[in-house]
C-alpha atoms as an extended CHARMM CRD file, in Angstrom:
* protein
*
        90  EXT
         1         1  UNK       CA              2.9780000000      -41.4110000000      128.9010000000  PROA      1               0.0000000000
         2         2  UNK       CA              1.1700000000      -38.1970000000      127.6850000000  PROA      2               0.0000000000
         3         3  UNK       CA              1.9070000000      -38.4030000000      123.8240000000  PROA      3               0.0000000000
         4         4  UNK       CA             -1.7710000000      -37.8460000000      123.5380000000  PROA      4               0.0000000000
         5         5  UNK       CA             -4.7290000000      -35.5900000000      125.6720000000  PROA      5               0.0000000000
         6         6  UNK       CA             -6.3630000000      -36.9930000000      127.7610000000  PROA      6               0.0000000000
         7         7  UNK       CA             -8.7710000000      -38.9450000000      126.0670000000  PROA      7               0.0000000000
         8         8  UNK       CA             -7.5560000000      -38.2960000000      122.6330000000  PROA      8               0.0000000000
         9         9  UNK       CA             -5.0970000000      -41.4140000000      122.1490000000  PROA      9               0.0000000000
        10        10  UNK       CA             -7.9780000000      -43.2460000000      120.0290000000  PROA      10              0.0000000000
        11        11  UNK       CA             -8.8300000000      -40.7400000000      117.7710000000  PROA      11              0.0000000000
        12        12  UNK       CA             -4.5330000000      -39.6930000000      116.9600000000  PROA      12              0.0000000000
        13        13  UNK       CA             -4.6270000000      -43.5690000000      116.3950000000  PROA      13              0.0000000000
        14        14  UNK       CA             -7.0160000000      -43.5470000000      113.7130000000  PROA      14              0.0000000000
        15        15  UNK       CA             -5.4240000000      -40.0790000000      112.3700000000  PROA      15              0.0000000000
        16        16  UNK       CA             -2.3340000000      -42.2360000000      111.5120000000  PROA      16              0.0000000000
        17        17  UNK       CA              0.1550000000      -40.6660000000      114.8250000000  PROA      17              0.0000000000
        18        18  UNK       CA              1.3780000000      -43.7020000000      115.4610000000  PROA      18              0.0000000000
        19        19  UNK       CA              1.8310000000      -45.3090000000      112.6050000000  PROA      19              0.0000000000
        20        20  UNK       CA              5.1200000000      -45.8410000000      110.6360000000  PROA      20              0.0000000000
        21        21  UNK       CA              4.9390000000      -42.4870000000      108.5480000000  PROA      21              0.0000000000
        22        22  UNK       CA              3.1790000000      -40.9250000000      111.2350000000  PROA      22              0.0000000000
        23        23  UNK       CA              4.6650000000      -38.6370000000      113.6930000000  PROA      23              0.0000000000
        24        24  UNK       CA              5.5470000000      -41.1840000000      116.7990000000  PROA      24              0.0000000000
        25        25  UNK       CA              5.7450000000      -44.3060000000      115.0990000000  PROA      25              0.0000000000
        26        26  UNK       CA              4.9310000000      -47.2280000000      118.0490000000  PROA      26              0.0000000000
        27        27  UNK       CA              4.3670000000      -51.2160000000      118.3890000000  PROA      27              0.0000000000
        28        28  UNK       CA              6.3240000000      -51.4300000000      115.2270000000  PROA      28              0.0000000000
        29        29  UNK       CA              6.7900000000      -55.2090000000      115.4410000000  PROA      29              0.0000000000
        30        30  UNK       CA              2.7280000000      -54.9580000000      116.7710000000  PROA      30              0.0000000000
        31        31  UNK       CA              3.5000000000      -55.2360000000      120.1910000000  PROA      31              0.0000000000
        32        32  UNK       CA              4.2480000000      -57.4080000000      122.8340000000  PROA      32              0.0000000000
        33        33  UNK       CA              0.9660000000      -59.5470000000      122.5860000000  PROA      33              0.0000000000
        34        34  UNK       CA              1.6520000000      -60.4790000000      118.7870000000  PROA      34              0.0000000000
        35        35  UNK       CA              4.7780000000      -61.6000000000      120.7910000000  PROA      35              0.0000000000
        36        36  UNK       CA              2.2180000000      -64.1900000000      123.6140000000  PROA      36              0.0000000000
        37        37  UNK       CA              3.1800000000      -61.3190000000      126.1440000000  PROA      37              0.0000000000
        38        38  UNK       CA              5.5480000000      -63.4130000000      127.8490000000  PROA      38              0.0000000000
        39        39  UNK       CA              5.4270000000      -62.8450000000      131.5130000000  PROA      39              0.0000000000
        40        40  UNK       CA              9.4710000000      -61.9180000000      132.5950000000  PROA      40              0.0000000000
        41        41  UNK       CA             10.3540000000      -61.6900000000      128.7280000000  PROA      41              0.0000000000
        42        42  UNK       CA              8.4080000000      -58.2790000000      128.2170000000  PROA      42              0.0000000000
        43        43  UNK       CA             10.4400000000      -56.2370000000      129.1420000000  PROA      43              0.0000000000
        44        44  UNK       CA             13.5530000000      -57.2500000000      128.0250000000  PROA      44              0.0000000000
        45        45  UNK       CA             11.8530000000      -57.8400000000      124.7420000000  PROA      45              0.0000000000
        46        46  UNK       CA             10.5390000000      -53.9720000000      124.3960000000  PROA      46              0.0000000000
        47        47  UNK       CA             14.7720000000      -52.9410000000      124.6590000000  PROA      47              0.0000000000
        48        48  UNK       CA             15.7340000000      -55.8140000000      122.0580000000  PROA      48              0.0000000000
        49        49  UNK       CA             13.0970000000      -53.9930000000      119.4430000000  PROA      49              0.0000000000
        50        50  UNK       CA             14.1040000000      -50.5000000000      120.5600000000  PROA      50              0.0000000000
        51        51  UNK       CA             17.7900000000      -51.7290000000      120.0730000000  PROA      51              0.0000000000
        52        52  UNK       CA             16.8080000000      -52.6900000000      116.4490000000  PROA      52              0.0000000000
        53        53  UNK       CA             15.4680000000      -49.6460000000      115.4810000000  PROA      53              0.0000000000
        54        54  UNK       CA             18.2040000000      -47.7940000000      116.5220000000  PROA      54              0.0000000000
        55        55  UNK       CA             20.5170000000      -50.1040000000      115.0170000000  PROA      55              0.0000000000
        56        56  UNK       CA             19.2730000000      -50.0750000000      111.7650000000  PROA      56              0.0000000000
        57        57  UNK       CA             18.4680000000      -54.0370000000      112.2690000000  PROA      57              0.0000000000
        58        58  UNK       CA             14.6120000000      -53.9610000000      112.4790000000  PROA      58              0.0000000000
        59        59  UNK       CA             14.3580000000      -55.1340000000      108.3670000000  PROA      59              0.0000000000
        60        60  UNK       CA             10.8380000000      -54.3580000000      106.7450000000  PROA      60              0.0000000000
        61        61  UNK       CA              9.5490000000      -52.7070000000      110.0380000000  PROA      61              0.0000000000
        62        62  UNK       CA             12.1670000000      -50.1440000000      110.3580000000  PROA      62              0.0000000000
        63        63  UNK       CA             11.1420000000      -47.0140000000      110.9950000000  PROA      63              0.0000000000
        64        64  UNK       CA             13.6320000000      -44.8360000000      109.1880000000  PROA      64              0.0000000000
        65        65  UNK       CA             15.6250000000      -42.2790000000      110.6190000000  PROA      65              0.0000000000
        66        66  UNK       CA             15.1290000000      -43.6900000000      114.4440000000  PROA      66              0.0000000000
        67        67  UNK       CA             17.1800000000      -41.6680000000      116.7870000000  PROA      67              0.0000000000
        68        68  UNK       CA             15.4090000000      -42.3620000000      120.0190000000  PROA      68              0.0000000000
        69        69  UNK       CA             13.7310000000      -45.3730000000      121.4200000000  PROA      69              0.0000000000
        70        70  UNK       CA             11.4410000000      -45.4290000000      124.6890000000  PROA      70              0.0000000000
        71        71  UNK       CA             10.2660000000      -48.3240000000      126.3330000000  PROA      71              0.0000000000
        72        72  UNK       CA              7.4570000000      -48.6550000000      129.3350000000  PROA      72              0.0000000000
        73        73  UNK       CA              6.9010000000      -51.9190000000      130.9440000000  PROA      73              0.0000000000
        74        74  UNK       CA              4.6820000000      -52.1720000000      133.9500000000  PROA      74              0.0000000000
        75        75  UNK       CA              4.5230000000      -54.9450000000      136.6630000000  PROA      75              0.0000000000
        76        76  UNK       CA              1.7850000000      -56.3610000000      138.6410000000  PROA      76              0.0000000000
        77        77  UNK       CA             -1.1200000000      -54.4260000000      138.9920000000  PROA      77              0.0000000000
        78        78  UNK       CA              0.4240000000      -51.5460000000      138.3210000000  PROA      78              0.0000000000
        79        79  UNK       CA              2.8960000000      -51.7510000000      141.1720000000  PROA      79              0.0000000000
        80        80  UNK       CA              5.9660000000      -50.9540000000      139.7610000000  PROA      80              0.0000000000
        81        81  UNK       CA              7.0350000000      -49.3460000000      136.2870000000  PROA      81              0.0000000000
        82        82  UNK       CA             10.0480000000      -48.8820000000      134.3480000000  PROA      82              0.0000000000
        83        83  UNK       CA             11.1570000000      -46.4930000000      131.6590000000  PROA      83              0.0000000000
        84        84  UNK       CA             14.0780000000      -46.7910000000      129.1540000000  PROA      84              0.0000000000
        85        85  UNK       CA             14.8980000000      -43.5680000000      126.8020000000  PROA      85              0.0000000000
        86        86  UNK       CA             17.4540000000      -44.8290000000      124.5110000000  PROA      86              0.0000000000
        87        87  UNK       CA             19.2380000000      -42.7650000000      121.9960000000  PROA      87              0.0000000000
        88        88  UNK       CA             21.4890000000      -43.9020000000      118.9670000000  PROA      88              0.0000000000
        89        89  UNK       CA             24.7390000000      -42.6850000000      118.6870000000  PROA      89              0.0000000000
        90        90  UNK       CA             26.6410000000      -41.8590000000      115.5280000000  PROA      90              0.0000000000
């Protein structure tokens, strides 16, 4: 999704980017395979912890002050791909 170069999403991991303090906090709930990666349920899954953040709902893994949430699920072999951008609203 090009929140890192090219070839630099590794090394912004280990620099903390990612993390919760860090400056694009991601996989908060550590992602969809500590989940079993349900086939079907993946999706809808990545909204329901997006929804949470922005809610103010996602308990010890809240990331604070979450305004936007963005989910990518891909299908197949890479034959289709969707894209939520969710925002919260005061």
């Amino acid at each position: 999704m090009g929140y890192s170069e090219e070839g630099k999403a590794g090394y912004d991991a280990a620099k903390g980017k990612y993390n919760f303090e860090g400056d694009l906090p991601i996989l908060t709930f550590g992602g969809l395979k500590a989940r079993g990666h349900p086939v079907g349920g993946t999706g809808a899954y990545q909204v329901a912890e997006a929804y949470m953040q922005l809610s103010g709902t996602a308990g010890k893994n809240q990331v604070q002050g979450a305004k936007v949430g963005v989910t990518q699920n891909v299908g197949g072999v890479d034959t289709t791909s969707i894209v939520h951008i969710m925002r919260r609203v005061s």
